[in-house]
C-alpha positions as CSV (number, residue, x, y, z in Angstrom):
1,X,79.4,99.5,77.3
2,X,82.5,97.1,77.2
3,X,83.7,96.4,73.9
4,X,86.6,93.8,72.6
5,X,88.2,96.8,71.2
6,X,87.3,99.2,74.0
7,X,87.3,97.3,77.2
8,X,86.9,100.5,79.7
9,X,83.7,102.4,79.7
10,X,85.9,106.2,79.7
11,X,88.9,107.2,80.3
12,X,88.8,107.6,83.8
13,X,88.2,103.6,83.7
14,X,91.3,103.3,81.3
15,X,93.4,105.8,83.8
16,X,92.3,104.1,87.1
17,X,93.0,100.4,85.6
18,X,96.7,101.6,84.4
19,X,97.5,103.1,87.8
20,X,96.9,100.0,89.2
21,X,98.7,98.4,87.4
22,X,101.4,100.6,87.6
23,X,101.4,100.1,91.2
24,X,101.5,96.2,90.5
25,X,104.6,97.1,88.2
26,X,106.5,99.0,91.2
27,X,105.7,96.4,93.7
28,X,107.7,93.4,92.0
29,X,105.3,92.3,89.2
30,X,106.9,91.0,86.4
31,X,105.8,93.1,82.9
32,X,103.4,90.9,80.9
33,X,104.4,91.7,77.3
34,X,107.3,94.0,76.1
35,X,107.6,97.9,76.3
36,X,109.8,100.1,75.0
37,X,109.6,102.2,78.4
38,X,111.3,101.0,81.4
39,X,108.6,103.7,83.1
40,X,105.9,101.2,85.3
41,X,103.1,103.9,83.7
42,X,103.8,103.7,80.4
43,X,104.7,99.4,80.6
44,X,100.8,99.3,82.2
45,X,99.5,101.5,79.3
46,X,101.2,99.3,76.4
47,X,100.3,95.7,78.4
48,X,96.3,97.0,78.3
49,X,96.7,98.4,75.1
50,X,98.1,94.9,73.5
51,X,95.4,92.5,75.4
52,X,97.4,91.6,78.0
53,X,95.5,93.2,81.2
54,X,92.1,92.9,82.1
55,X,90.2,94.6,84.5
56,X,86.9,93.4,85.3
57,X,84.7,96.6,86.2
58,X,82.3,96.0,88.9
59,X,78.5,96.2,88.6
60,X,76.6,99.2,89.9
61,X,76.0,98.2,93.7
62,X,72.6,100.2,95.1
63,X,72.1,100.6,98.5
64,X,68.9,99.0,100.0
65,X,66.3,101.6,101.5
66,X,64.7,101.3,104.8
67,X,61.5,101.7,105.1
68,X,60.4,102.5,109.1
69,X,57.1,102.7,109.6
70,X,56.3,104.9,112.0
C-alpha cells in the first residue's frame, strides 16, 4: 500500500519511477527542486525523495475470460 511517506509499493516501483524520470531529465526537462548531483539519476532520486515527483501507479488490469460454449 501507498503511504504519504512511502509512495512506491517496493523498490522496483521506486527504481522504475526514477528511471523515468531520469530519462525526462536527459530529454530537456527542467529539474524540479535542487540537487547536489548534476547526474539526471541521482537529480530524479532527490526530486522523489523531497515530494516533488509523483507517479501514479496503475491499478491491476485482469484480462476478461472467454467462455465458448461448445
Amino acid at each position: 500500500m501507498t503511504t504519504p511517506e512511502n509512495p512506491f509499493q517496493n523498490k522496483y516501483s521506486l527504481v522504475r519511477g526514477a528511471a523515468r524520470r531520469a530519462r525526462q531529465l536527459q530529454s530537456g526537462a527542467l529539474p524540479l527542486g535542487t540537487s547536489k548531483s548534476m547526474k539526471a539519476c541521482r537529480v530524479a532520486q532527490d526530486e522523489i525523495r523531497e515530494g516533488f515527483v509523483k507517479f501514479v501507479l496503475p491499478e491491476k488490469i485482469v484480462e476478461p475470460t472467454l467462455d465458448i460454449a461448445h
